[in-house]
N, C-alpha and C positions, 0 to 999 in steps of 0.2 A: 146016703146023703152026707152025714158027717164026713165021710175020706172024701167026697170028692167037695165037699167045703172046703177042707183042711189043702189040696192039690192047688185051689184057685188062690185060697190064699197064700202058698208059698210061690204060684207062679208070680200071681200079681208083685209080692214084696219084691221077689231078686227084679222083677224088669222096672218096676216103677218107683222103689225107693231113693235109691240112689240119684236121678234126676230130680226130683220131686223134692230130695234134700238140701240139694245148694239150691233149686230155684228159691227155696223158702228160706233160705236165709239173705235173698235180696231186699224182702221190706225192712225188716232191721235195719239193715244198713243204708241205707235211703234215708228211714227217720233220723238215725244216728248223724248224717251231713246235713240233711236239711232242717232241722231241730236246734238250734244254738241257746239255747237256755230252758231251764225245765218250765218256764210259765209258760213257754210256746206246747209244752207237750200236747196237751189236749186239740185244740185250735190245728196245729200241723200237721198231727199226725193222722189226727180223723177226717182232715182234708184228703191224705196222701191214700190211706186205706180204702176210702169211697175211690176214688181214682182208679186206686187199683183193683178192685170190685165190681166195679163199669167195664173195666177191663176183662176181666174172669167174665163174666156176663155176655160179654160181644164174641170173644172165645168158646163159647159154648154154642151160643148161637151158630157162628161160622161155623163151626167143628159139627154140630148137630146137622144142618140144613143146608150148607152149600159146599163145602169142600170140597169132602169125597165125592160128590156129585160132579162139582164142574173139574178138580185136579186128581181125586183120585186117591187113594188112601198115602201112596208112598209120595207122592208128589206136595199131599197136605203135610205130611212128616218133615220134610224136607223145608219147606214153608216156614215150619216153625224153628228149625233149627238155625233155619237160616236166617228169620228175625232176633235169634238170642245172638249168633253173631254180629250183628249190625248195630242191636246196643252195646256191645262188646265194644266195639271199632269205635262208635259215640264215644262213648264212656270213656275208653282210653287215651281216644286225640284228646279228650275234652281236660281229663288231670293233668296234664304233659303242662296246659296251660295256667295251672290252680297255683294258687300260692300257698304256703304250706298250711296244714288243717286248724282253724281255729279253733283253740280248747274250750268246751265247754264251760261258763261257771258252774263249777258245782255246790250242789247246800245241803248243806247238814239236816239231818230230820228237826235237830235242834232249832237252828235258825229258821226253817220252814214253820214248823209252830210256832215261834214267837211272830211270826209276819201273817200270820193267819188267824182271826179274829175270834177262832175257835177249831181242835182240830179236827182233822179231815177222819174219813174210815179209813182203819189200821192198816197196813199192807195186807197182814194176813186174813182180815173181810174182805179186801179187792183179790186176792190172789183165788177166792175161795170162791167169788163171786165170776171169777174171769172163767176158771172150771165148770162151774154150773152152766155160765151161758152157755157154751162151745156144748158141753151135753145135751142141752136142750134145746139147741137152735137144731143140729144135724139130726137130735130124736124125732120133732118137728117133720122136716123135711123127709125121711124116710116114712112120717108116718102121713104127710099129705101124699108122697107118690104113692102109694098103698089106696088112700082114697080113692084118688084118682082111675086109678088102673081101675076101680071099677065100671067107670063111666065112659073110659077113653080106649082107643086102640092099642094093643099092646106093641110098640114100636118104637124105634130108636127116639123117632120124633118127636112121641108124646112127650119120654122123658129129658130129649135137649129143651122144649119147650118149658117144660116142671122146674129143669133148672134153672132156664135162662131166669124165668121171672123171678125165682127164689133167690138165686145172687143179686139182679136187679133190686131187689126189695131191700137186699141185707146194702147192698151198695146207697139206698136212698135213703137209709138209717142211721147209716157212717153221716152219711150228711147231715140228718136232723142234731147227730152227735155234736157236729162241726159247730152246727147255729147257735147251740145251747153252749156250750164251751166258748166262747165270742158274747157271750150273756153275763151280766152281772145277776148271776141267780145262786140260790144255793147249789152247790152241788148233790149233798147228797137228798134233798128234795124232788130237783130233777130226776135224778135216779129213780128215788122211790114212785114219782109219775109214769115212769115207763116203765117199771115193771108191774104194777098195778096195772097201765094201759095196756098191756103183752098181756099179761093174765087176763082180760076180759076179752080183746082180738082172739084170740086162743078157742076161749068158750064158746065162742059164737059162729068160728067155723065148721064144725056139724052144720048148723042150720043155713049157713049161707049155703054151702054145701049142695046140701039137699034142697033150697030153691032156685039154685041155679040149674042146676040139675033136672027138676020137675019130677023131685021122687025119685032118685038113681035113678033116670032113664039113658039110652047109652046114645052118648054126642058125637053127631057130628057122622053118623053111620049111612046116610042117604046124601052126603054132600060130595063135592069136588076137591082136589086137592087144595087149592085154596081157601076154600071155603073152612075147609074143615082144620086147616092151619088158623086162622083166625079164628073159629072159634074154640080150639085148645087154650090161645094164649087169652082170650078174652072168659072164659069160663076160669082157668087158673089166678089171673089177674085178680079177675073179681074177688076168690076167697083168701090169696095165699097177700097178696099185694102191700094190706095194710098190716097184718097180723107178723108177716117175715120182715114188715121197714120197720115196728117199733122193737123185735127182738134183736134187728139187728142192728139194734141205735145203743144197746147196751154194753156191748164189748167195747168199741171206739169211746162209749161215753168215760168208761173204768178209765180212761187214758189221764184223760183232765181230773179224775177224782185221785190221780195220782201222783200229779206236779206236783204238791209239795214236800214229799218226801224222796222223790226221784232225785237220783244223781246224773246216770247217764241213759240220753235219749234210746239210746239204739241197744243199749242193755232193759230197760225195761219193758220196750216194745218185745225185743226177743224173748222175754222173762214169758212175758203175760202173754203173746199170741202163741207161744210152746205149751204153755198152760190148757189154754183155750184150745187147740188144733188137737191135743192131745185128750181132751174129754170130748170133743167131737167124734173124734173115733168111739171112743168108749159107748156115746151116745148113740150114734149110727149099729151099734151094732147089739145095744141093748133092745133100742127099738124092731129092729129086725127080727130078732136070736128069742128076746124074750118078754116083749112086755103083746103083743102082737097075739103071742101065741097063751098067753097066762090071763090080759086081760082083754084081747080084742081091740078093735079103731078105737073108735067110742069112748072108753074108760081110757085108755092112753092117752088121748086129747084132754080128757076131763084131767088126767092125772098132772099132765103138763100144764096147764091154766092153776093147778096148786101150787106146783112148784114153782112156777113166778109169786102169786100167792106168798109164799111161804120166805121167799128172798126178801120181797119188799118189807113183811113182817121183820126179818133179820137184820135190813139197813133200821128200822126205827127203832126196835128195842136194844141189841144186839151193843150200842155206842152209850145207851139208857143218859141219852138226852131225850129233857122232856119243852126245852124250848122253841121248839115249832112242830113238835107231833101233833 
């Protein structure tokens, strides 16, 4: 088992690194033009991220459930290739037209504290917090499919279905991110509400789990294809829904907790979702490799609803202000 883990993983890295690597350095650069001053970062970016999220969502979907069915695998391939060239085409007639790049203002951490009626979490709490999320969202996720496969068909579909709604969720979180960053509120209060509200969604999935379920009973096994499509996305919906929109309201939110000491848009985006994208790995494969197998579903759930727990404990003492703890 180990060599032929170690086989899949050198296959997968040479074919899907290298793609996977300049796509992901297009969000960066999106924020970076469309961001023109750091008080926009929160607000813009978490618009732009949801966006793109909805996107990754519809993607999965198609790719999961119609593609290969109605074009065929190499004809889906082709598909996509051939919409990266057509934003290519976009994109290029469209600068030909631009006038040249306007410079961001940039602010000093200095001047960002004195316009700030009190200061923000340090970089290195948000850089430390961007890490944990991306851990613990993809840990999450690896450890609801795991649930699930016990209840569902073991099939491409169950799992485009697992994922559609889990990017969907992460995609309607970016947006709660949006609404509260457009708020005159604290920031790092908001914070600490949704990771407390994460840690408690979290807990409570076991038990939604298991009543939706009717006691692990296995779904969906006497129905139609339809049938039994509907109710994968409605059984997952139900548990994964609210619990993947408030974790995933925490990465985009780090954005706006980061305007005031940010200088450039499109460098701290890249900063923090290389951060993030990079303990997601970590996370997915700790969850898999080893929390799975030491401490079972169950206690890795439990474990997860701490470790939000234990961040939001981090944002309130951690800065040891006691004026609105």
């Amino acid at each position: 088992p180990a060599l032929m883990t170690g086989v899949k993983l050198v296959l997968a890295v040479g074919i899907l690194f290298l793609p996977a690597f300049f796509m992901g350095g297009t969000l960066p650069v999106m924020g970076q033009y469309l961001v023109r001053s750091p008080s926009e970062l929160g607000r813009k970016a978490s618009a732009l991220y949801a966006i793109n999220t909805v996107g990754a969502a519809v993607g999965a979907l198609a790719a999961g459930f119609y593609l290969p069915a109605v074009l065929g695998f190499r004809a889906s391939y082709g598909l996509a290739i051939g919409l990266n060239l057509v934003v290519f085409a976009v994109t290029f007639w469209w600068s030909r037209g631009e006038a040249a790049p306007v410079k961001v203002p940039e602010r000093s951490p200095v001047t960002a504290a004195a316009a700030e009626p009190s200061p923000p979490l340090s970089p290195g709490l948000v850089w430390v917090l961007a890490f944990a999320s991306g851990f613990l969202t993809l840990a999450l996720e690896v450890l609801w499919t795991r649930m699930f496969s016990q209840v569902l068909q073991n099939s491409v579909y169950t799992f485009a279905a697992i994922l559609t709604v889990f990017l969907l969720a992460l995609a309607c979180g970016s947006v709660v991110a949006h609404v509260l960053s457009r708020r005159s509120v604290r920031p790092e209060r908001a914070l600490v509400l949704l990771l407390l509200a994460s840690a408690a969604a979290i807990s409570v999935t076991p038990y939604a789990f298991y009543w939706l379920t009717s006691g692990l009973e296995q779904l969906g096994s006497d129905l139609g294809w339809g049938a039994y499509v509907m109710t994968v996305f409605g059984a997952v919906g139900g548990v994964m829904l609210l619990p993947g929109l408030l974790v995933g309201s925490v990465f985009p939110y780090l954005l706006k907790i980061s305007e005031s000491w940010a200088k450039s848009a499109g460098k701290t985006i890249g900063q923090l979702a290389s951060v993030n994208t990079g303990a997601a790995i970590l996370g997915s494969l700790a969850a898999g490799f080893v929390l799975l197998n030491s401490l079972g579903l169950w206690r890795s759930l439990g474990l997860m609803a701490l470790c939000y727990l234990g961040l939001a404990g981090a944002v309130l003492y951690l800065p040891f202000r006691t004026g609105w703890r």
